[in-house]
VOPAKOL-31802 format. One line per 2 residues: their letters; for each residue x, y, z of C-alpha. Coordinates in Angstrom, 2 decimals. Layout:
BEGIN
A> X Y Z  ...
// end
This chain:
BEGIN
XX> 114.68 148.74 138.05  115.92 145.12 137.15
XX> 119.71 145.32 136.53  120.02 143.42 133.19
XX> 120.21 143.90 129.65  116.76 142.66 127.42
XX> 119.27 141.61 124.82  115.29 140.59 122.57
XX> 113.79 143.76 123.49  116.81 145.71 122.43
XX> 117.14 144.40 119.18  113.76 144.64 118.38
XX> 114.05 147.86 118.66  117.52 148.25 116.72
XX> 115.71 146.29 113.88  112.40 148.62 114.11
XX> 114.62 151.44 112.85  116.06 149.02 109.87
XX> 112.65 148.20 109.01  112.94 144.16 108.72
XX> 110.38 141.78 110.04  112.69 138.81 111.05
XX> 112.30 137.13 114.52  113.55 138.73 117.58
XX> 116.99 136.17 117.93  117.36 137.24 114.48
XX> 116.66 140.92 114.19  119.89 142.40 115.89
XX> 121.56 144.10 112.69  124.96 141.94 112.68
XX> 127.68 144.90 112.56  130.45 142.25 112.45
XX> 133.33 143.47 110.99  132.77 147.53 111.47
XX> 134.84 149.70 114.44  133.16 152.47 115.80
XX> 136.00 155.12 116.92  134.40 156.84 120.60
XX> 136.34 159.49 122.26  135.56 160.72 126.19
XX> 137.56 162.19 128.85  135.15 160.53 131.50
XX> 137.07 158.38 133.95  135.56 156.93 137.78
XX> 132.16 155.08 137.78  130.72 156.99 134.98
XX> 133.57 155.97 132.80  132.89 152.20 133.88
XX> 129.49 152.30 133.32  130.00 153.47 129.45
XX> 132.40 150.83 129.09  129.67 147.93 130.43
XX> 127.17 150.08 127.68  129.94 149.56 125.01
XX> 130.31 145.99 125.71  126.84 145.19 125.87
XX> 126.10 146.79 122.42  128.77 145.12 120.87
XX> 127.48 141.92 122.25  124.26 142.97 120.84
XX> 125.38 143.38 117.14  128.88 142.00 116.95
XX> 130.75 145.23 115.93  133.25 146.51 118.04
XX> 133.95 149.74 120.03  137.51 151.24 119.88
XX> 137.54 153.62 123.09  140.02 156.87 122.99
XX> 140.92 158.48 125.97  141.14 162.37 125.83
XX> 142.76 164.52 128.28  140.92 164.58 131.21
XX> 141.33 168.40 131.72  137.90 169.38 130.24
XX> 139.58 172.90 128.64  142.32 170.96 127.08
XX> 140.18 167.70 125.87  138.01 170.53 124.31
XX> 140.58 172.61 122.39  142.09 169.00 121.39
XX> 138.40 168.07 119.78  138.06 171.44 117.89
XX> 141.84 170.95 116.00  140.91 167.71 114.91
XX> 137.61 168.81 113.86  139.48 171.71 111.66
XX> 141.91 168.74 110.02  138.95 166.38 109.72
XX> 140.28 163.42 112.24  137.63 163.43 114.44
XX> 136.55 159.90 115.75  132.94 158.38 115.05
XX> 131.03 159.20 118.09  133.10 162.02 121.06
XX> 131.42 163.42 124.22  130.60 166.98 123.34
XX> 129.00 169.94 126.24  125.67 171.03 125.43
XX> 124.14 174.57 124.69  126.21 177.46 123.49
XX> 129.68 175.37 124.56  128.67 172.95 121.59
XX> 128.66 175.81 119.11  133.12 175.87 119.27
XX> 132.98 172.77 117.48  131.02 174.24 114.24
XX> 128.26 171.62 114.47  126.68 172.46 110.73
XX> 129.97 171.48 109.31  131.09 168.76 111.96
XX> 128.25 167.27 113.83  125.59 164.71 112.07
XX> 121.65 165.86 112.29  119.52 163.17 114.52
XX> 116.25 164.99 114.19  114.83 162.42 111.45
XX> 115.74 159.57 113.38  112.24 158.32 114.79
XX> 113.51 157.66 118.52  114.84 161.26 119.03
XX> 111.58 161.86 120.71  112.89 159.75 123.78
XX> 115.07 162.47 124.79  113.85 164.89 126.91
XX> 112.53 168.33 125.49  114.58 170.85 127.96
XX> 118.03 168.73 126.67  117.02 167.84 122.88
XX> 116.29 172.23 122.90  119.55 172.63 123.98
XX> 121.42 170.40 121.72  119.01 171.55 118.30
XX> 120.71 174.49 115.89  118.44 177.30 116.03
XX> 119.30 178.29 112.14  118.16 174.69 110.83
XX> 116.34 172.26 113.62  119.11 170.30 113.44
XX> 119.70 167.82 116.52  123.19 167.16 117.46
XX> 123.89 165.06 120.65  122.29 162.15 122.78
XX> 122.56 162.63 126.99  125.43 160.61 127.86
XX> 125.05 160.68 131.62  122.61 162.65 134.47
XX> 121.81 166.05 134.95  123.01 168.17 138.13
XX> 120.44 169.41 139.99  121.06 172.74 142.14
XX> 119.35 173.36 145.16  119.26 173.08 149.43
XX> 120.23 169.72 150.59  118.89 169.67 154.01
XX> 119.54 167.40 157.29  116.41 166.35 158.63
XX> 117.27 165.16 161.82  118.20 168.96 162.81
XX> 115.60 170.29 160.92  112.95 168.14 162.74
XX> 114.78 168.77 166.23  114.33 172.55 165.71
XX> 110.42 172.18 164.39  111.92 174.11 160.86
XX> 109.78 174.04 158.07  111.00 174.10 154.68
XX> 111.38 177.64 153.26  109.50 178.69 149.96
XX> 111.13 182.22 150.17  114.87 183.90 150.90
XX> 113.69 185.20 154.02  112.19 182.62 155.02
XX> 115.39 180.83 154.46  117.25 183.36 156.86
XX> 114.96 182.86 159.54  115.51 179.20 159.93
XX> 119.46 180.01 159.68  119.14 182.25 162.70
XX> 116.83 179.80 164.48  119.81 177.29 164.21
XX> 122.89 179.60 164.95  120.86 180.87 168.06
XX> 119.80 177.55 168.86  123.06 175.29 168.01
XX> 126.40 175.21 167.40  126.18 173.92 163.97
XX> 126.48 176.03 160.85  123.11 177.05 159.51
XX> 124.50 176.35 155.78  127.55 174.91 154.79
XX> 129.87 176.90 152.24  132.19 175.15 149.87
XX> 134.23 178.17 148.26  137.73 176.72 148.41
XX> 137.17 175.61 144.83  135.60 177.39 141.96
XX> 132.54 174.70 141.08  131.72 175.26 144.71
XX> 131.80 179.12 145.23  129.73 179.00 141.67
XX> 126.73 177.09 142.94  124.37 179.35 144.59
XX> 125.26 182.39 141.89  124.51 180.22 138.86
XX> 121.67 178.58 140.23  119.64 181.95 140.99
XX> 119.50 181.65 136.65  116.25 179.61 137.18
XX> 114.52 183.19 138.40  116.34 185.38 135.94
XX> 114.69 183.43 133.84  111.18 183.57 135.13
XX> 111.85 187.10 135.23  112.78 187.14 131.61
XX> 113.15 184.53 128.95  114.98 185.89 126.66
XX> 117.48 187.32 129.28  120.57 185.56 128.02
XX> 120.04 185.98 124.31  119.52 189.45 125.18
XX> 122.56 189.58 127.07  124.75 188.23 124.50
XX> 123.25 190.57 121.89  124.48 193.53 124.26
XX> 120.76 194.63 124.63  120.55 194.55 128.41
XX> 123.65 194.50 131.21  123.51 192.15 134.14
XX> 123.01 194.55 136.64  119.55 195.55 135.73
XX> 118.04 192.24 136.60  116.67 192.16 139.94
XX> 117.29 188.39 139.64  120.30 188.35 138.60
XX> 121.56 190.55 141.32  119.62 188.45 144.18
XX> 122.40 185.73 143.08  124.87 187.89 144.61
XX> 123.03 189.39 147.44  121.97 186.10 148.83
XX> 125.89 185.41 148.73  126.47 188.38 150.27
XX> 123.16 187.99 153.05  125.17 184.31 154.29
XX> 128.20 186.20 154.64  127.22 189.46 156.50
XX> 124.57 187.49 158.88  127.22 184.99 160.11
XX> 125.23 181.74 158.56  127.88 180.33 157.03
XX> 131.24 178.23 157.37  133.87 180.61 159.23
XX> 136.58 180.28 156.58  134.82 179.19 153.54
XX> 137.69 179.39 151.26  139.44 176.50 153.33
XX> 135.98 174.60 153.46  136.46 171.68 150.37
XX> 133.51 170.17 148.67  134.04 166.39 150.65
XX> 134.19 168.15 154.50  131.44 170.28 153.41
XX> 129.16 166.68 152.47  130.51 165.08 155.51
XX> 129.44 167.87 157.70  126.07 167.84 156.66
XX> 125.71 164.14 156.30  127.09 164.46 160.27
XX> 124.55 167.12 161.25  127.67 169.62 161.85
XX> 126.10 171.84 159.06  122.27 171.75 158.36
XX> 122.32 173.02 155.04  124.37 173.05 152.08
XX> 123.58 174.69 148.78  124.65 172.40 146.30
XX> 124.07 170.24 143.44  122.98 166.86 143.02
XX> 126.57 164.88 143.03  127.11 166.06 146.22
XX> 124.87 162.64 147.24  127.63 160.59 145.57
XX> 130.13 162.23 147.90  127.75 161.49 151.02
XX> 127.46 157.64 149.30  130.77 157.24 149.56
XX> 132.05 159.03 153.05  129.05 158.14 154.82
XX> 126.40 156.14 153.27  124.76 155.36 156.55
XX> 123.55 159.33 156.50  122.04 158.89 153.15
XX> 118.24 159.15 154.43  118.53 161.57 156.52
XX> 119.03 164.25 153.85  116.60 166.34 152.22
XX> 116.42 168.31 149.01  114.15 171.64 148.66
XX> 115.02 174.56 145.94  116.90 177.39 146.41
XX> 113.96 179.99 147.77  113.42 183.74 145.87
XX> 111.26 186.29 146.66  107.38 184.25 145.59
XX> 106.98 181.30 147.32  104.21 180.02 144.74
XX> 107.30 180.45 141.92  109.48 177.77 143.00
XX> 112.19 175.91 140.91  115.70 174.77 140.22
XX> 118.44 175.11 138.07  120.20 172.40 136.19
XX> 123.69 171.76 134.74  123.43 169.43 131.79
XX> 124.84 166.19 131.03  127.25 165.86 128.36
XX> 126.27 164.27 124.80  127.58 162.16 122.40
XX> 127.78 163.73 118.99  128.60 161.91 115.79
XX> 130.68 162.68 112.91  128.88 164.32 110.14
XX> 131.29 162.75 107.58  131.61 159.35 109.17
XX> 132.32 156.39 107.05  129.62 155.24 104.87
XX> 129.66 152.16 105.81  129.83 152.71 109.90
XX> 126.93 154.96 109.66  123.92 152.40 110.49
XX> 126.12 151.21 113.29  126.96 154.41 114.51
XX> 123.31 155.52 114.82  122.05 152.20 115.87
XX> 124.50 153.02 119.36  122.98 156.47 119.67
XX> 119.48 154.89 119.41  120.62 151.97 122.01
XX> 121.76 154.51 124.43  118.28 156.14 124.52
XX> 116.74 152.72 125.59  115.81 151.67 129.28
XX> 118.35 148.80 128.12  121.29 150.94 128.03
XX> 120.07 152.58 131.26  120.13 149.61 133.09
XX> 123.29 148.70 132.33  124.93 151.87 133.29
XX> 123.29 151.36 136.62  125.30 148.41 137.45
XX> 128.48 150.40 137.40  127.18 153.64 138.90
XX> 124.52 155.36 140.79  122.93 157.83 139.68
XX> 123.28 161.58 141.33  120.38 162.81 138.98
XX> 117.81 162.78 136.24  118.83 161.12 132.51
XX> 117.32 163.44 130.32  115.21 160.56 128.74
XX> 111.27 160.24 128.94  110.16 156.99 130.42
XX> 113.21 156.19 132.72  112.65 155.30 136.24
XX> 115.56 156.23 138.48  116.36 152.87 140.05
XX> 115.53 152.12 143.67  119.47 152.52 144.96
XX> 119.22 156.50 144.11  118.89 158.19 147.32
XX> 115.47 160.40 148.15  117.52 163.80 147.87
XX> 118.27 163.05 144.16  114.54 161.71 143.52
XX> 113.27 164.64 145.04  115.33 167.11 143.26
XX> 114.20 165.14 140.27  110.37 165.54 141.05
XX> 111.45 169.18 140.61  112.96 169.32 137.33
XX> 110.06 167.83 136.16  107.79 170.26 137.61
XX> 109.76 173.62 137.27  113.47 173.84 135.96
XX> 115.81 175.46 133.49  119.01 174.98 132.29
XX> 121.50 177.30 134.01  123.15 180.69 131.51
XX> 126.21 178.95 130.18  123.87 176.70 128.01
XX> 122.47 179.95 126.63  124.99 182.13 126.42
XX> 129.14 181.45 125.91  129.63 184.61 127.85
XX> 131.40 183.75 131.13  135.12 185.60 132.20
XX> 137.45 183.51 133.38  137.73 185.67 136.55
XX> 134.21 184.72 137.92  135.11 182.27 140.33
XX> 137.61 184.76 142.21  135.07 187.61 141.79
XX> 132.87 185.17 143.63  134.73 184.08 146.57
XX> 135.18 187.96 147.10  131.65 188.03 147.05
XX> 131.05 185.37 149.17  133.17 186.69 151.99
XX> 132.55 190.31 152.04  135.22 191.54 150.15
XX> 132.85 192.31 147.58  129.27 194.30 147.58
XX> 127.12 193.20 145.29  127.03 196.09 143.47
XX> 131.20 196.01 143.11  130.66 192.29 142.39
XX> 128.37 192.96 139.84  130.68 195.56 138.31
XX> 133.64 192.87 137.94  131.87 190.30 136.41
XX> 130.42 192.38 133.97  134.06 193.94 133.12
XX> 135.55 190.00 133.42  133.07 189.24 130.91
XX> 133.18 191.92 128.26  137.12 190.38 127.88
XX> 135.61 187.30 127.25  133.13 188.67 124.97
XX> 136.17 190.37 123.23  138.02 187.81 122.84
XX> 135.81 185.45 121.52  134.75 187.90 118.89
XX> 130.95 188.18 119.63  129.37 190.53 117.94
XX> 128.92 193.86 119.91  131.26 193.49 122.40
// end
């Protein structure tokens, strides 16, 4: 992918949507004079590359882009969004979650509808279902960055010095971790539980065959029409936690293992597995980037081989004011449009790389992304799903504790099981869903 910004292309397309027919050096709307108000609470690479996106739209059209800063805490930057959205101060254009987390911020009221806009099509179905109001087909937020792709990141050097294959069930996944712990002293799979995104991972992923199982599973759930416990699927989450644990195939003290020495380890060969998501390959970038083709990506196995898939965590959006300013609202939905161009993608490239897939059709993942992240990619397209918090906002805030438990035998799965669903019905309580 060519690292530059078509600044003709681009505005040919900006002017498309205004419907003039003047030449392409003359067709860039000229926004001079209007301030578009963006809030984020992005900051690293990812918060460099919007910035170079910023820039080069304002270049484009001569407006400018006034950038707020929100509390980085993701909790706090969140509760800060919904006051301001009760007193009516929101800014033009914030970074918003996805799924049921965007439903806190009242998006009928609060949040303008995209769906006429003729380039929403560019955004990819799975993400544009996610971000639509069920009640009125409304379409509320544009992917900001990449999707997080769960799955088994692999080291191939061990797995070709042992003759493994890759496994397409659970079991088959075992066997290859006792082929390695009888054959090596490495770890047969690496487990990050010292912090709670880590010790989340493999549970939350196993949502891509709850869902198989049943569709509807977390509507149905929220509803209070079916408990966790009696899906099969759901429960494999925790026994495959448990199965690590009890068999020996995992880190000795877990809870002191931290996401980094868990991606060095397996970049290293110390560990030949690591159940993970897709950033992790920024981690391995940046501690050892010489180790970066050496590691694999295959999904988490379940009990049918032919059934195959992975989960995904979303990117967050950026939503626009419903009651912006009359006269910013071309320019504000001339960005939106901008960012869903290979354009804008190519300029966020030069700041970052990407860890996984923009939810946009028709973007190539440029050559510098490393083959774990294009193969984890190759299986979103062919079989993936969003993972339960974008379907349901039921979630306890004791889950990653409950989990660690779980993960180092403290916890059956069937007293596991019994927690979460306890941790949750608080959370259900206090959020005042119906039923609960």
């Amino acid at each position: 992918m060519k690292k530059k910004l078509a600044f003709l292309m681009s505005a040919a397309m900006l002017m498309g949507m205004m419907g003039t027919t003047a030449q392409a050096s003359e067709e860039a709307q000229d926004f001079s004079g209007i301030t578009l108000t963006l809030a984020y609470n992005t900051s690293g690479d990812v918060a460099d590359a919007f910035l170079e996106q910023f820039a080069a739209f304002e270049a484009l059209t001569g407006c400018t882009v006034e950038v707020e800063k929100l509390a980085s805490d993701a909790s706090e930057s969140d509760s800060m969004m919904q006051i301001r959205a009760a007193t009516g101060e929101l800014p033009d254009i914030w970074l918003n979650s996805v799924g049921a987390n965007l439903k806190s911020m009242s998006p009928q009221e609060n949040c303008y509808d995209l769906s006429g806009q003729e380039w929403i099509g560019r955004i990819a179905d799975t993400y544009r279902e996610i971000g639509t109001d069920d009640e009125t087909g409304a379409v509320y937020v544009v992917p900001a960055t990449t999707s997080n792709v769960a799955g088994v990141f692999y080291n191939k050097t061990e797995y070709e010095a042992l003759g493994l294959e890759i496994p397409v069930t659970w079991d088959e996944f075992l066997e290859n971790c006792e082929i390695i712990r009888q054959n090596t002293d490495k770890d047969p799979c690496a487990s990050p539980y010292d912090s709670a995104s880590g010790v989340q991972i493999l549970f939350l992923a196993q949502y891509f065959y709850v869902q198989q199982e049943n569709p509807d599973f977390a509507e149905q759930y929220t509803n209070r029409e079916v408990e966790l416990h009696e899906s099969e699927a759901y429960m494999r989450g925790l026994t495959k936690m448990y199965d690590l644990w009890e068999k020996g195939y995992q880190t000795e003290d877990p809870l002191s293992l931290s996401f980094e020495d868990a991606a060095l380890q397996l970049a290293n060969g110390e560990a030949v597995m690591l159940i993970c998501r897709t950033n992790v390959m920024g981690t391995v970038e940046m501690l050892a980037p010489e180790k970066l083709d050496e590691i694999g990506f295959f999904p988490l196995p379940d009990e049918d081989g032919d059934a195959l898939g992975v989960a995904t965590w979303m990117p967050t959006g950026w939503v626009m004011n419903q009651n912006i300013a009359a006269e910013k609202e071309a320019c504000a939905l001339a960005f939106l449009e901008y960012l869903t161009t290979s354009d804008a993608i190519d300029v966020y490239c030069t700041k970052t790389t990407p860890t996984g897939a923009f939810m946009l059709k028709d973007i190539e993942l440029p050559d510098t992304v490393s083959n774990a992240v294009v193969e984890a990619q190759e299986w979103v397209s062919k079989a993936s799903s969003p993972v339960m918090e974008y379907f349901s906002d039921i979630k306890g805030a004791n889950i990653a504790t409950i989990l660690q438990m779980a993960g180092t035998g403290e916890y059956t799965p069937e007293e596991a099981i019994a927690e979460i669903e306890q941790d949750n019905a608080i959370d259900a309580q206090q959020k005042g869903i119906e039923g609960w």
